[in-house]
N, C-alpha and C positions, 0 to 999 in steps of 0.2 A: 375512513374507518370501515372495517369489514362488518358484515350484517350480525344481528345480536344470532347468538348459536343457539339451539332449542333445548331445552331445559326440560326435566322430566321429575314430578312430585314426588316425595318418596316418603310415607310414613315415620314418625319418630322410633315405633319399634326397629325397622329393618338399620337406620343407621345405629341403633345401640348395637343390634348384631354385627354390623361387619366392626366395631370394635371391638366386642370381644372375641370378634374372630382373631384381628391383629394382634393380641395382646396371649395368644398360646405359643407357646418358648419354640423357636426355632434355633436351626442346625447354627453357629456360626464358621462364619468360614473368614479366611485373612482378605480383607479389601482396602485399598488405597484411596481417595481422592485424588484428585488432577496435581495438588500440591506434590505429588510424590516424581514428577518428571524432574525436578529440581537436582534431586537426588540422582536421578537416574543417568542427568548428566555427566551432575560430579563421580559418579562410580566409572565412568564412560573414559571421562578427560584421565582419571588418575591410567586406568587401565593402560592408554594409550604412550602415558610418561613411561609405566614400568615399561612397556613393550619397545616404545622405540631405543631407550637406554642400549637395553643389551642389542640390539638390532645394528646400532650406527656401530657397538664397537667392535663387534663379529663382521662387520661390512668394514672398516677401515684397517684391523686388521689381514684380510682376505687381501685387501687392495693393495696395502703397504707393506706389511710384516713389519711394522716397527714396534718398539714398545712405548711404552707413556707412561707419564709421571701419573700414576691414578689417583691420587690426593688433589692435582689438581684440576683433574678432567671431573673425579666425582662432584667436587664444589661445586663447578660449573655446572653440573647438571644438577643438583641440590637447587642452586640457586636460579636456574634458568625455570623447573618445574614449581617452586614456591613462588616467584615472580608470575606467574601465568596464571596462577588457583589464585591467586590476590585480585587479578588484574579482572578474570571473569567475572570473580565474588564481588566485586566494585560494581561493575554492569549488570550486578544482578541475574547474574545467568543461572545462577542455581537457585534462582526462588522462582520459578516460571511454572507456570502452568501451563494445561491442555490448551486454553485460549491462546497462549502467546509462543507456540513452543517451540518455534521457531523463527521467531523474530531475530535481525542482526546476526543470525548465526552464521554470517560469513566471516564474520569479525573474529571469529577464533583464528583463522589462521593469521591475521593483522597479529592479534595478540601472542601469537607462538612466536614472530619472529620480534615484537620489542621485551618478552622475557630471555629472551636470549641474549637480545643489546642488553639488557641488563643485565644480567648474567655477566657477560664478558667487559662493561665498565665495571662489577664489583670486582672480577679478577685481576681488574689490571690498576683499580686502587689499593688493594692491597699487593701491589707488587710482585705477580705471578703471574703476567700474561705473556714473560718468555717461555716460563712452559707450557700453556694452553695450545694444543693443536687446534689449528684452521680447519685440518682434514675432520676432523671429527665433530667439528661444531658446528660446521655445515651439513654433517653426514646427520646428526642428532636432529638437526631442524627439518631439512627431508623428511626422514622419516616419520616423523612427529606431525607432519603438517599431512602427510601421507595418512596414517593413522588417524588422526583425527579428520581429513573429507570422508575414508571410507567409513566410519563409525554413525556418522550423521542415518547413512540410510538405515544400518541395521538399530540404529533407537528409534527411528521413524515405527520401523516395521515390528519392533518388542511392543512399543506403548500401545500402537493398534490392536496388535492381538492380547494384551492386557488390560483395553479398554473392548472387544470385542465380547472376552471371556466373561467380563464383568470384575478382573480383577482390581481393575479400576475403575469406581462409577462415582459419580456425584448426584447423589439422591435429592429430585427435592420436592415440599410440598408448598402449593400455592396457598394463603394463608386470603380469604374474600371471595365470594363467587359471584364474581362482577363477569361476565359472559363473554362482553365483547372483550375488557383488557384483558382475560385470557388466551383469548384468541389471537391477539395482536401481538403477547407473549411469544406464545408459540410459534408463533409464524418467523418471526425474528429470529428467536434461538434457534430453530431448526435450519433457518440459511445460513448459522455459522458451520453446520457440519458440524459439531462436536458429539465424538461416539460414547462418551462417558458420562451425557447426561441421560438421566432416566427423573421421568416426572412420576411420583408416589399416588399424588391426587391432588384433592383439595379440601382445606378444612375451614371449618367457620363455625360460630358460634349459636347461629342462629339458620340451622341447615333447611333449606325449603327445597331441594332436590338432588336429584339421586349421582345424574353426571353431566360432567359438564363438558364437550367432544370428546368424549372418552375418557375421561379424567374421571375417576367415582369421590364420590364422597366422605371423606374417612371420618368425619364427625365434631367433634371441635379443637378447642386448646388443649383438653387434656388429651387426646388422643395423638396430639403433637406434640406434646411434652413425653406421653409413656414412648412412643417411637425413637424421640432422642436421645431417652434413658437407657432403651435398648439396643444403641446405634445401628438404625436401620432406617437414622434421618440425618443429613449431611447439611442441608440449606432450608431456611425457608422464606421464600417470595413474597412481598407485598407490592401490591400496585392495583390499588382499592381508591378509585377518584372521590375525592369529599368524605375519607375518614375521617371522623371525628378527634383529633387530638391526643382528648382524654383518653378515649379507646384505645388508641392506638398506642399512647402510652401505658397502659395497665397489660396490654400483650405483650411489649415490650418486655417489660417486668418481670413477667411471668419466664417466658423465653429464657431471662438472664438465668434461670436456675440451670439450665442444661448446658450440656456442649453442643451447640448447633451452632453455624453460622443467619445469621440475622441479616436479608436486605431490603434494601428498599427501590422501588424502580417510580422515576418521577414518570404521572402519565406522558409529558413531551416528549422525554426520549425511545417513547415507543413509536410516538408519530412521527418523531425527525428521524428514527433509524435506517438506516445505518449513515446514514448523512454528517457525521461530528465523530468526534473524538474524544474522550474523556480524559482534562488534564485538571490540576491542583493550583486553583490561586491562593496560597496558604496551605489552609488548614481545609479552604472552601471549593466542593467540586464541581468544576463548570463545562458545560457541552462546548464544545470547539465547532464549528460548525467548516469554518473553514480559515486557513492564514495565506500568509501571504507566501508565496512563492520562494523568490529572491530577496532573501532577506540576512542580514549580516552578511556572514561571510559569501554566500553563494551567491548573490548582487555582484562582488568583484570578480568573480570566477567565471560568470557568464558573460561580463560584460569582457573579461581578460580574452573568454574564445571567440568571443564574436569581433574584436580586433583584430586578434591573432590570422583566422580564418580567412575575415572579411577581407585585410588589408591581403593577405598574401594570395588569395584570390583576383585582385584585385591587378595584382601585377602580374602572376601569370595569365591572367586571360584579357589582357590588357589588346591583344591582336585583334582576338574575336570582339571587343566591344568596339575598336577600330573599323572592324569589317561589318559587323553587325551595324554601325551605324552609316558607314557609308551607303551600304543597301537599303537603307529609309531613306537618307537623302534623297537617291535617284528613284525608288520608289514612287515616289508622288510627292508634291509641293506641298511644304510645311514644316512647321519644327520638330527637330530631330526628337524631343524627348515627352512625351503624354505626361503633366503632372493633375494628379486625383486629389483632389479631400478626403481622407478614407478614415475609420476610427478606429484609432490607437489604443493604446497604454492608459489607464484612469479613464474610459470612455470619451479623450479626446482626440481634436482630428487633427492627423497630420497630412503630411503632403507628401503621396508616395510616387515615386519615378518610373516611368517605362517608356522601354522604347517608342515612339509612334506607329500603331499597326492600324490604324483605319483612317478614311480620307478626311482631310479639314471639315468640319461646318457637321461631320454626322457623329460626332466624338460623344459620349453620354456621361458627363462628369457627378454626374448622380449614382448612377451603376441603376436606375429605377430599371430600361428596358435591357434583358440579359441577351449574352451574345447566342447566336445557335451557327447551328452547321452550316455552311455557306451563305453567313450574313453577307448582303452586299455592301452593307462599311469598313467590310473590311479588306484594306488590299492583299495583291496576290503575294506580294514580299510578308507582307504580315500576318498571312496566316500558317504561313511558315514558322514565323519565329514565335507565334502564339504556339502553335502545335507543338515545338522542341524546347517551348519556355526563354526562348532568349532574351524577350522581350522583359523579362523580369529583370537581367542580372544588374540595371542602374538602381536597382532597390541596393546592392552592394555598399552603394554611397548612405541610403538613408541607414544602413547598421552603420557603419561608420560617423554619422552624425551623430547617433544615440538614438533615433525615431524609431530603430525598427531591431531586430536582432534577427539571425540566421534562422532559428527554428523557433518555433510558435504558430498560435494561431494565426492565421490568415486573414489579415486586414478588410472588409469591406467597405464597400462605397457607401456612404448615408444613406443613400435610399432604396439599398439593393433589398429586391422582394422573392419570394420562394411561392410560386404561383400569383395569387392578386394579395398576399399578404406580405408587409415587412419582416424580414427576419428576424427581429426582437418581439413582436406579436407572434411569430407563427410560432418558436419552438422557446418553450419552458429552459430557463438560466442559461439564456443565450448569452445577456449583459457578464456572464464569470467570464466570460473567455477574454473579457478584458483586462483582468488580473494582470496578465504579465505583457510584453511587449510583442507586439503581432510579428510574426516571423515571413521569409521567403518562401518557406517551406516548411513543413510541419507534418506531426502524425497523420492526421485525414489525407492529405495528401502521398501517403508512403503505402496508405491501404485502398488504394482505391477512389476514395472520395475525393476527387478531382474536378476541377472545370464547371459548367454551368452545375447549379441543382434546380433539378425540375419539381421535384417531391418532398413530401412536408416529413417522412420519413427518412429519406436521404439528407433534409437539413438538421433530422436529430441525429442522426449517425455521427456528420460532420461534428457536431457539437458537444456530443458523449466523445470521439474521439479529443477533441481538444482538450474536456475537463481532464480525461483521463491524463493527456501529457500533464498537466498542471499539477494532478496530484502528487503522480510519480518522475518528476523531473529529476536527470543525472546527467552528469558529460558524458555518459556511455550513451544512454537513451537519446542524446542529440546527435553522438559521434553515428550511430546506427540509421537515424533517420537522412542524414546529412549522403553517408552511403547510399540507400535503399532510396533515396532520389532520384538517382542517375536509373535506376530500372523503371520507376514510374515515369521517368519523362519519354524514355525510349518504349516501353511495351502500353501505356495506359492509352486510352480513345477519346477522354473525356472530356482534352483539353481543345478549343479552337477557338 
């Protein structure tokens, strides 16, 4: 928690005054809340339906010169744009605000083209889809899907300069002049970026100073009640540690006579922020802190790529692991395959495969002492195939078992340390990177973070990298890393 803010006394006359300062009738002018992007979608999406309409049929005529049954081309478009404004209004797309306001917004164009499937199975239950043209209801979706990508930037770029102007703001005042939870407030809101909040002040009942970082004092409940009467108050904040109840109930109360929005912020979720999620068990709202990864359907989907992958990997470079291992045989005397204890999936250990690259009897199944540049355990064949990573591809087989999957975090030896410390001591929520199944290859590995780490700085990097894949895991983001592989093994230095 950050240090309490300095606080400055202010006489009872001067807070009477700046109330009756606020309360001489000013100009109004038209202002929105954040609630108002909602709208500004739906103004957005329809604009784009009228537009592409005439667009596809001025474009299919141009291209064709035919004519068409209009009766049943307009249906289709009736029905194709009434199936899209349903299907958005179901996702909630038009009740969004500034916080979320472009959440899933790729999923518009997913939803243009199944209002069109739908569209064209109602035309063809009712027995009209030998007159519906092909040319034209592909030409309509085009355009439509065209219209709605470019639309995105220029609402991006309206709601800004109508939250810049002030035409959009969300007013609000902190209602406790508790120092530090203001602080902590603030600090919070302000890294979401949001240009449409503006903080009014702070009000309390029992005022013993003047401002609070900059916040002044606007005096108590009723000077938050006349503000909301005069809409020129939008929100107001509580997160007041060890309010009393009762009190808190009788503000309430009061509150309830105006139009103002009413919240409440619990003091933990200023200390775990931004760290959780806000979801609804019921009726009852609970901090998420974190879930699980792979879970229902996306458990079969990564386990589907990483067979798919693994196995056809597996035969195309069936030579190289032929030749690759031949060259450890004659290398030096021993067995062909190094197996590690290393910690998996639910923080346990599995048994991961590599080629043999250092001599019998100097092997460190711990991982305690880390490799460096011209370790002498290791041989000359094997520092080769360390360097070009060959030495991994028998991990192939442990994705294929289920031990391991293609991309993820990167398995460690039990006892591997990042200077004279273990890496679960040295770096803060090392043990999440267990969540999911340790991979061959992973984000830290596609940026850089390769090969030994020498620094307690480089083992956060690695491990901020890992959370982040976990957060944002997709088969794109694996198809990319899986890519951007083959340039790290070839241009990186890290690895020996």
């Amino acid at each position: 928690m950050q240090a309490r803010s300095k606080v400055a006394v202010v006489p009872a006359e001067t807070a009477v005054a700046e109330v009756v300062e606020t309360n001489k009738p000013r100009l109004r002018r038209v202002r929105f809340t954040s609630n108002i992007a909602g709208p500004i979608f739906l103004a957005a999406d329809i604009l784009c339906i009228l537009l592409s309409v005439p667009l596809a049929l001025v474009t299919y005529i141009l291209l064709r010169g035919e004519r068409l049954v209009a009766s049943v081309d307009l249906f289709a478009f009736a029905a194709a744009a009434g199936a899209y404004l349903l299907i958005r209004a179901s996702r909630q797309a038009y009740r969004r605000t500034l916080v979320n306001l472009f959440d899933h917004e790729a999923d518009a164009v997913i939803d243009a083209l199944s209002s069109v499937l739908i569209a064209c199975a109602l035309v063809w239950q009712f027995g009209m889809i030998s007159n519906l043209s092909r040319g034209i209801t592909l030409l309509y979706l085009s355009s439509f899907t065209v219209c709605l990508t470019l639309s995105r930037p220029l609402i991006r770029r309206t709601i800004r300069y109508l939250a810049d102007t002030g035409a959009i703001e969300q007013r609000i005042v902190f209602y406790g002049t508790d120092p530090e939870s203001l602080t902590d407030i603030r600090r919070v809101i302000d890294n979401l970026g949001l240009p449409h909040v503006r903080f009014v002040g702070v009000a309390d009942d029992r005022p013993k100073v003047q401002e609070i970082d900059g916040l002044k004092m606007i005096g108590g409940l009723d000077a938050v009640l006349d503000l909301a009467r005069r809409g020129e108050l939008d929100q107001v904040l509580f997160c007041v540690p060890n309010m009393p109840r009762k009190r808190l109930q009788d503000i309430l109360e009061q509150l309830s006579t105006v139009s103002v929005d009413v919240a409440l912020i619990p003091p933990v979720a200023i200390e775990l922020a931004p760290d959780y999620r806000v979801h609804l068990l019921g009726q009852l709202p609970v901090l998420t802190l974190w879930q699980r990864p792979f879970r229902d359907i996306n458990q079969f989907i990564k386990r589907g790529e990483d067979l798919l992958i693994a196995g056809t990997a597996v035969v195309l470079l069936s030579p190289l692991l032929l030749l690759t291992a031949l060259l450890v045989r004659l290398s030096s005397p021993g067995p062909l395959f190094f197996v590690q204890p290393r910690i998996g999936f639910n923080n346990e250990l599995i048994k991961v495969l590599k080629f043999r690259t250092m001599f019998v009897g100097r092997t460190d199944f711990s991982g305690e002492q880390a490799t460096t540049v011209g370790d002498p355990r290791v041989t000359p064949i094997g520092s080769v195939l360390r360097r070009l990573s060959l030495d991994e591809l028998p991990q192939l087989f442990n994705v294929l078992r289920g031990d391991m999957s293609l991309v993820g975090p990167r398995p460690h030896p039990t006892h591997m340390k990042v200077g004279d410390r273990h890496y679960q001591d040295a770096v803060r929520g090392y043990a999440g990177r267990h969540r999911v199944k340790p991979g061959i290859t992973g984000l830290a590995q596609v940026n850089g973070v390769r090969g030994e780490i020498r620094t307690i700085e480089r083992a956060k990097l690695r491990v901020d990298f890992d959370t982040k894949y976990i957060d944002r895991w997709s088969v794109w983001l694996d198809m990319w890393i899986l890519l951007a592989t083959f340039r790290a093994v070839v241009w990186d230095r890290d690895a020996y």
